[in-house]
LOFI-351006 format. One record per residue (C-alpha): residue number from 1; residue in one letter; x, z, y. Coordinates in Angstrom, 3 decimals, decimal comma, padded with zeros to 6 digits. Each point is the difference from the previous one (the first is absolute). Example, Ala and Ser with C-alpha at 12.3 -4.5 7.8 and 13.67 -1.06 7.14 Angstrom:
BEGIN
  nr rest     east       up    north
   1    A  012,300  007,800 -004,500
   2    S  001,370 -000,660  003,440
***
This chain:
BEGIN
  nr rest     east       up    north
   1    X -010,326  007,871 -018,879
   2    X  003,655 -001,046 -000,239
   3    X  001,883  000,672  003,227
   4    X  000,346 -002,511  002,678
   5    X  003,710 -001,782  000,010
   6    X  001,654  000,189  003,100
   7    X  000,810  002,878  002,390
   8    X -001,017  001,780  003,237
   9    X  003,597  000,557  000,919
  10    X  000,851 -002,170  003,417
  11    X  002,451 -002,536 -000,128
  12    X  002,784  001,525  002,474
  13    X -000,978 -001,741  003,022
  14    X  002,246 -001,768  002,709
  15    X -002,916  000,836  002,376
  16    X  000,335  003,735 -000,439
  17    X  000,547  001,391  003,942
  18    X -000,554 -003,100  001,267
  19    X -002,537 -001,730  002,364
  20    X -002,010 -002,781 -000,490
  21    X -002,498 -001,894  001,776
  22    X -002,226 -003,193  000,170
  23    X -002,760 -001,027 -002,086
  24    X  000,462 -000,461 -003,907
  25    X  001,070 -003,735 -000,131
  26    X  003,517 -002,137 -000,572
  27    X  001,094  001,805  002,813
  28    X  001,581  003,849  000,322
  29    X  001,269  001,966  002,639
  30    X  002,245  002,649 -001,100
  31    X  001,683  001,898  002,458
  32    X -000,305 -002,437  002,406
  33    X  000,941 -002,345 -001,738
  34    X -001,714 -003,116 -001,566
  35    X  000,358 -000,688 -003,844
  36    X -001,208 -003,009 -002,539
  37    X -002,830  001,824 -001,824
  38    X -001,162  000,166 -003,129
  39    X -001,259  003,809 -000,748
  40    X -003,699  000,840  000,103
  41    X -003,299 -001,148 -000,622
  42    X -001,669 -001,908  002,904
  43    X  000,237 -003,150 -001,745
  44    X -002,073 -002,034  002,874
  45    X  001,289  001,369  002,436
  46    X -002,624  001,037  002,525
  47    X  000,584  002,787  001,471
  48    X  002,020 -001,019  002,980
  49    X -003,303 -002,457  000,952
  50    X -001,169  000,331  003,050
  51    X -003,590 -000,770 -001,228
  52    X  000,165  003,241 -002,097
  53    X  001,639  002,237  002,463
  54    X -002,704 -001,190  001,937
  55    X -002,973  001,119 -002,143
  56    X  001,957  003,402 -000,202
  57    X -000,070  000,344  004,018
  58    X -003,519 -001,223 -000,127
  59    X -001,232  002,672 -002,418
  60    X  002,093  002,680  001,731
  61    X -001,521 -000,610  002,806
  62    X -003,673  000,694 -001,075
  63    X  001,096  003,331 -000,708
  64    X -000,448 -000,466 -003,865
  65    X -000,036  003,435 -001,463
  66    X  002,685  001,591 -002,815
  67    X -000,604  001,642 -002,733
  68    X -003,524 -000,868 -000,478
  69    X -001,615  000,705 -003,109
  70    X -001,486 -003,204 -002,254
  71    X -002,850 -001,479  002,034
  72    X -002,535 -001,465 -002,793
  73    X -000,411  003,475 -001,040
  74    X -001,783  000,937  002,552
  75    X -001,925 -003,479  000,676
  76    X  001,963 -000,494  002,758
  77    X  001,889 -003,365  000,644
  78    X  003,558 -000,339  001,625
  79    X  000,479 -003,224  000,924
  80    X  004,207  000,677  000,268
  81    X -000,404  000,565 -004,092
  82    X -003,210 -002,161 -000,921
  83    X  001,973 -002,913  001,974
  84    X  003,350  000,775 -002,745
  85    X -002,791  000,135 -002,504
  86    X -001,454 -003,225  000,549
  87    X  003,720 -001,884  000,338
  88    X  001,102  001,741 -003,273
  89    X -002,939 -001,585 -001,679
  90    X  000,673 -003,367  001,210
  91    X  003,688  000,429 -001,086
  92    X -001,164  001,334 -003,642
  93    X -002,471 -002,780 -000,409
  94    X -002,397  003,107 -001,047
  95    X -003,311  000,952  001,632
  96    X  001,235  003,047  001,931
  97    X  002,860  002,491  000,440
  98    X  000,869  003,339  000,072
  99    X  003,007  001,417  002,162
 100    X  002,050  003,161 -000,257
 101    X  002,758  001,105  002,135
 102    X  002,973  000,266 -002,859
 103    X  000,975 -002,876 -002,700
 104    X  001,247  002,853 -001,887
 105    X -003,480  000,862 -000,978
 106    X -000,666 -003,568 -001,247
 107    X  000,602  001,055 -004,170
 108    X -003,136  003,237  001,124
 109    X -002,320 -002,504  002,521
 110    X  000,609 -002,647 -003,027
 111    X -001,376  001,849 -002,922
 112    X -002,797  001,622  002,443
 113    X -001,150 -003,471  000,735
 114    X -000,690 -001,237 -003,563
 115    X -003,150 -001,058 -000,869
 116    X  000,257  000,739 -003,884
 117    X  001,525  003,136 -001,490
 118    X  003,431  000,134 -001,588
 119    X  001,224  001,832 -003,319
 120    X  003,583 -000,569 -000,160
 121    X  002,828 -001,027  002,818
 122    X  003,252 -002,529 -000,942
 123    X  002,188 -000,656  002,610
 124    X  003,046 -001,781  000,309
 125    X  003,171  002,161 -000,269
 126    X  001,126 -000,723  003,366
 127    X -003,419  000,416  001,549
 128    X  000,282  001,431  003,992
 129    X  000,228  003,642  000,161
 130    X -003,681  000,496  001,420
 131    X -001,311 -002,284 -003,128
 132    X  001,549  002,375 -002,594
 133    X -001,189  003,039  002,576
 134    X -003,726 -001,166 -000,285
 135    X  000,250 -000,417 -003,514
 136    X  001,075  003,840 -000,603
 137    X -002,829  001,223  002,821
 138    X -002,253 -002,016 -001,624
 139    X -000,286  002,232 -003,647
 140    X -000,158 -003,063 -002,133
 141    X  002,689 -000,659 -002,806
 142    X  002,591 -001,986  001,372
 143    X  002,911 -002,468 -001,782
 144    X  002,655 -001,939  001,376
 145    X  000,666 -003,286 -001,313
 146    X  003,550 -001,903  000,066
 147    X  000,246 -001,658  003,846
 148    X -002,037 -003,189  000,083
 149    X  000,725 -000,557 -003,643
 150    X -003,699 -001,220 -001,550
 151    X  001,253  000,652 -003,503
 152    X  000,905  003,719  000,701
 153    X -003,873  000,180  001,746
 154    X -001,515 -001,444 -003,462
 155    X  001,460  002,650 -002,143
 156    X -000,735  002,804  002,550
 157    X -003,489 -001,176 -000,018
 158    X -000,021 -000,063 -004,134
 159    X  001,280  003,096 -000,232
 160    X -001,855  002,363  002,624
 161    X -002,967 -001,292  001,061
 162    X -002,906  000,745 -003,040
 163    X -003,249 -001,756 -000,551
 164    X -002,445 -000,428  002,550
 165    X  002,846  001,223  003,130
 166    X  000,303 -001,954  003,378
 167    X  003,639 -000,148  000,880
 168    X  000,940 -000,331  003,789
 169    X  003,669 -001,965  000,611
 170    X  001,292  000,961  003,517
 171    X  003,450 -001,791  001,163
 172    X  001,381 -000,555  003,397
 173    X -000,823 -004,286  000,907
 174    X  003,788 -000,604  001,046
 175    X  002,283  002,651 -000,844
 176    X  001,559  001,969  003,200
 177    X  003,221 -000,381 -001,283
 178    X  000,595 -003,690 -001,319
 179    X -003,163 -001,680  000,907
 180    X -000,774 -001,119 -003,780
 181    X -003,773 -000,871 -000,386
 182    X -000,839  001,620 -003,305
 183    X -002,795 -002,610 -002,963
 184    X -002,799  001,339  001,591
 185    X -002,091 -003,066 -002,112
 186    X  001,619  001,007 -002,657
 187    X -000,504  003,654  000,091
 188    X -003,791 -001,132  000,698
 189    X  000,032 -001,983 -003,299
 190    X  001,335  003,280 -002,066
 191    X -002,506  001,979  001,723
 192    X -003,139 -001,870 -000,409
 193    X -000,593  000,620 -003,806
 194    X -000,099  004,356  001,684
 195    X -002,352 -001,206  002,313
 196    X  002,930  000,986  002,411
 197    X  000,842 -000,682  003,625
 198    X  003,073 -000,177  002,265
 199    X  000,075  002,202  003,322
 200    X  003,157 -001,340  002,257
 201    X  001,502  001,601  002,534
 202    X  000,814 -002,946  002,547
 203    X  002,256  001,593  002,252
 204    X  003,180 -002,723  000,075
 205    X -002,482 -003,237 -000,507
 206    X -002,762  000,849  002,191
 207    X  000,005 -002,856  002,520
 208    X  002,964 -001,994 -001,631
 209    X -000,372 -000,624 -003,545
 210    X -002,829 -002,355 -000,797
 211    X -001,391 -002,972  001,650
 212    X -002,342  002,129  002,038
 213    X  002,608  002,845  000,438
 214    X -002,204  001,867 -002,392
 215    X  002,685  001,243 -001,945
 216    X  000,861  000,259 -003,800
 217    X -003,603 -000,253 -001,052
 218    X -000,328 -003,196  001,367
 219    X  003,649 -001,663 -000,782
 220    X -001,286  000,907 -003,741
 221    X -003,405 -001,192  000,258
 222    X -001,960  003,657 -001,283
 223    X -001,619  000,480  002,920
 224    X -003,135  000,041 -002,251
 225    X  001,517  003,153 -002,159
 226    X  002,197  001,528  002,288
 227    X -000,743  002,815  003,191
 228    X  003,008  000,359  002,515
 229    X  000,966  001,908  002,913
 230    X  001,439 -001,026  002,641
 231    X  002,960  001,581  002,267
 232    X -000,435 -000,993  003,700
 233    X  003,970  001,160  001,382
 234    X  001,879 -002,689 -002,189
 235    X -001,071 -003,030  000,626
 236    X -002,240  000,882  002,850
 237    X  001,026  002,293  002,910
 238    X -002,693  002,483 -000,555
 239    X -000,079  003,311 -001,613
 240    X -002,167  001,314 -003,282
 241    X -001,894 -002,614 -002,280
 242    X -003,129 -001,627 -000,884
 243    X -001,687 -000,206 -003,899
 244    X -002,059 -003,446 -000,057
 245    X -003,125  000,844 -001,462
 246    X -003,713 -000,770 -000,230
 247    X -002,335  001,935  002,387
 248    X -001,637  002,109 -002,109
 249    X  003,634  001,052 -001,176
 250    X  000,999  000,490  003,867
 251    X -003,044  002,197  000,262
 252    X  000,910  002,342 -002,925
 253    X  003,532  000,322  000,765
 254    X -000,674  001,290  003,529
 255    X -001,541  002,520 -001,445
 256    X  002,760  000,491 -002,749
 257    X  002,138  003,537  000,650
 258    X  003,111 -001,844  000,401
 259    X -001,297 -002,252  003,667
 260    X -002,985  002,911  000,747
 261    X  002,529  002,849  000,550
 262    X  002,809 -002,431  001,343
 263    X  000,448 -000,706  003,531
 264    X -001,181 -003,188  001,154
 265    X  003,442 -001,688  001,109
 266    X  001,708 -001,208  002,843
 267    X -002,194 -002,311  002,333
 268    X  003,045 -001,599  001,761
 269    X  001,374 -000,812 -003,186
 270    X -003,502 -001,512 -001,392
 271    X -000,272 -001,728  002,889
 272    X  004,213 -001,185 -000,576
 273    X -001,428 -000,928 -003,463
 274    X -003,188 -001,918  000,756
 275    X  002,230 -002,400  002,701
 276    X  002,546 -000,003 -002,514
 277    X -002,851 -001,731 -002,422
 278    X -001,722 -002,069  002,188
 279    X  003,430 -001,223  000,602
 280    X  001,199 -000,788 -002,870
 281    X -003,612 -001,511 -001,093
 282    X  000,382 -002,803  002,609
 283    X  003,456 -000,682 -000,352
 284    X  000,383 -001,005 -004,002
 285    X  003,390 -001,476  000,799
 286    X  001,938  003,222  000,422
 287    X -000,234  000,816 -003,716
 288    X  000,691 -003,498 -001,191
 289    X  003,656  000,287  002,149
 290    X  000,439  003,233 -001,399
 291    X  000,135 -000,933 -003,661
 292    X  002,282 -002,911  001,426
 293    X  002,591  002,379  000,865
 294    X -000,079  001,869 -002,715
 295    X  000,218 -002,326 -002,245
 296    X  003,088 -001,464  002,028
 297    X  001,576  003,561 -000,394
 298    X -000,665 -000,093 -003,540
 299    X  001,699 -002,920 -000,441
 300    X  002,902  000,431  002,119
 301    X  000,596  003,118 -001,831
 302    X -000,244 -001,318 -003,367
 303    X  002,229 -003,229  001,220
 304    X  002,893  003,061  000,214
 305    X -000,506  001,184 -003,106
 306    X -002,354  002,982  000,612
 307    X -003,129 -000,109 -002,307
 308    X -003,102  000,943  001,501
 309    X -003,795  000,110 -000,643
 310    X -002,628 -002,788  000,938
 311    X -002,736  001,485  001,257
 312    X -002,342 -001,199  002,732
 313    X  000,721  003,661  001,791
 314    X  002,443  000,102  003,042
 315    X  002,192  002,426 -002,059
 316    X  003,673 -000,999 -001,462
 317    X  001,735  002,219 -001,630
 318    X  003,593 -000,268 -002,539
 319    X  002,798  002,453 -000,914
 320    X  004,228 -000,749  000,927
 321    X  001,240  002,860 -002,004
 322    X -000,695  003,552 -000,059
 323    X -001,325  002,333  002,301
 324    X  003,000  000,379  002,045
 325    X  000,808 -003,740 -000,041
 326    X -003,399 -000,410  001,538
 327    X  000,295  002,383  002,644
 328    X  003,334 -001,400  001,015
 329    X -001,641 -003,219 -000,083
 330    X -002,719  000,949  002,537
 331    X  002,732  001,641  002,207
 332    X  002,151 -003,455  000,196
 333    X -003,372 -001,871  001,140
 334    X -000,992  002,679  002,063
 335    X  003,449 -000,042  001,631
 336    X -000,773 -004,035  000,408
 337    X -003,179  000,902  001,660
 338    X -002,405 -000,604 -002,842
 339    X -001,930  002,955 -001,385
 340    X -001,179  000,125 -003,380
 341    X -001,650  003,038 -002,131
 342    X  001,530  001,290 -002,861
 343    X -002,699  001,458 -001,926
 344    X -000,580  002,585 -002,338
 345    X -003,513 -000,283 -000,473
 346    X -002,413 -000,316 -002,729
 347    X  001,529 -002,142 -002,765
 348    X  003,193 -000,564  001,751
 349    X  001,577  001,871 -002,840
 350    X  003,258  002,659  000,628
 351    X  002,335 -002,311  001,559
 352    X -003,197 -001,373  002,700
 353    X  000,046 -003,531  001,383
 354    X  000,087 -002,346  002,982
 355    X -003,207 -000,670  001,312
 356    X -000,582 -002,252  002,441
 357    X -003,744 -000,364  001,827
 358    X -000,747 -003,722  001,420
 359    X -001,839  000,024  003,205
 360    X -002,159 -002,860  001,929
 361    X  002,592 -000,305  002,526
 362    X  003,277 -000,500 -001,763
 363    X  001,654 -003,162  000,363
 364    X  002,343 -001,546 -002,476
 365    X  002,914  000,565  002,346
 366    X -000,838  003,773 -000,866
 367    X  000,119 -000,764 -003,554
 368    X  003,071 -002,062 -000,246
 369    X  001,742  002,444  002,272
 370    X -001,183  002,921 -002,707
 371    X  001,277 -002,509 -002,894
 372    X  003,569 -000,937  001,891
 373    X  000,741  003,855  000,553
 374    X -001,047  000,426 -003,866
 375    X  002,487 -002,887 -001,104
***
């Protein structure tokens, strides 16, 4: 498989020896000090809720063990992770759930999950770091296709996937780094002559791409083709993930290697992520002002002359320069009490980017103060 662009060197960081504190929302405190934010990935903004910090202190206070092994394999129910369980389902639109306690594993829970075997993996070029991981682990042959370019899929299909193979695509649903939602209908459409399906890895659109916050899969209408997993610390203040699945899938993969000899997870942070659903489940609204403010930052930007991405994903990115343009950059606002990443990660390319995360909470005084300190 051809490597994955991008690279695991950090972006030197104005944070380095510094303090911060607060929940992950348009607001950082740094040092003491409160900044305009727009680093991270708690796009809704829930974690400073008092309803969730309640169902924390609630589930603390039963005594909820750690470290507890996966209940179902023993027949046993825990109603901390069956409760998670049930909400992930609802928030999938699928008939049941499985959690695990890292969204790094989603690529490994993913391809445990499928119903069908696989003969050959494609993924996009820019794929997340555990996608390309689970495709090595996972001893099938593996190719990388040109980064959301269906054209580039086509001719990887012609040319390495023989008669009477099942090819699996896996791609992130909004890229980490610029939020682009890659053709997943169109990918779908390539696929279908293979008898092929798409696996996504939902981690930046879970809960605020679609109409249902289902993510990619739903924006591009394949929910019919397409398995996802689903990260519960972006959008939602939990920790780990959930694959939406049928229950006779749910009852397999608990027995799979990769949940069996896993530890169970957190229970204050499934209970942090089953408020954090049933939150977001009843309140519709908060995504619907979320796009609204990112598509006001997309315009502002592009009203300055800085070309950016549409994409239904709370993530802006653009380049002013090179690398040390950038960084200077990101000192000026930090200096004006705005912080913004500069970020080197996967498909940034050498000189990295500005990335700015949207959150529920930002107003548009936040974003015209971000787009008077950039003019």
């Amino acid at each position: 498989m051809s490597a994955v662009t991008g690279s695991r060197r950090p972006a030197e960081s104005l944070l380095a020896g510094r303090t911060i504190s607060g929940p992950v929302s348009a607001r950082m405190t740094i040092d003491g000090k409160e900044y305009i934010n727009f680093y991270g990935a708690g796009y809704l903004a829930l974690s400073g809720l008092s309803e969730i910090r309640a169902a924390v202190m609630r589930t603390l206070a039963q005594g909820a063990p750690f470290g507890r092994q996966v209940p179902s394999i023993l027949g046993a129910v825990d109603t901390v992770f069956d409760d998670l369980e049930r909400a992930g389902a609802a928030a999938c639109g699928t008939e049941s759930s499985v959690y695990f306690a890292s969204g790094y594993m989603i690529g490994r829970v993913g391809l445990a999950s499928l119903e069908q075997p696989f003969d050959v993996l494609v993924l996009d070029e820019r794929a997340h770091y555990n996608l390309t991981e689970a495709a090595k682990v996972s001893g099938l042959p593996s190719f990388a296709f040109a980064h959301c370019d269906v054209d580039s899929l086509r001719e990887l299909l012609k040319r390495q996937v023989r008669a009477n193979q099942r090819p699996l695509l896996i791609t992130d649903g909004a890229f980490a780094t610029n939020g682009r939602i890659p053709p997943l209908a169109d990918y779908a459409a390539v696929l279908a002559p293979y008898d092929g399906r798409l696996f996504v890895d939902e981690a930046h659109s879970f809960g605020v791409v679609g109409a249902n916050g289902r993510g990619a899969v739903e924006f591009c209408k394949v929910e019919h083709t397409a398995a996802a997993g689903a990260t519960l610390s972006k959008a939602f203040c939990g920790q780990g993930a959930i694959v939406g699945c049928s229950a006779a899938s749910a009852e397999r993969l608990r027995f799979a290697p990769v949940i069996r000899g896993a530890c169970a997870g957190s229970p204050l942070s499934a209970a942090a992520a089953t408020a954090s659903l049933a939150y977001v489940a009843a309140r519709p609204e908060l995504r619907t002002s979320l796009h609204a403010m990112g598509d006001y930052l997309r315009l502002q930007l592009r009203n300055i002359g800085i070309d950016v991405f549409d994409t239904p994903a709370p993530i802006v990115s653009f380049q002013c320069g090179n690398r040390a343009d950038m960084l200077a950059l990101q000192r000026r606002l930090f200096d004006r009490g705005i912080y913004v990443l500069h970020s080197t990660y996967i498909g940034a390319g050498p000189e990295g980017v500005i990335r700015c995360a949207v959150f529920r909470d930002h107003a548009r005084e936040d974003i015209d103060a971000l787009i008077d300190a950039l003019r």
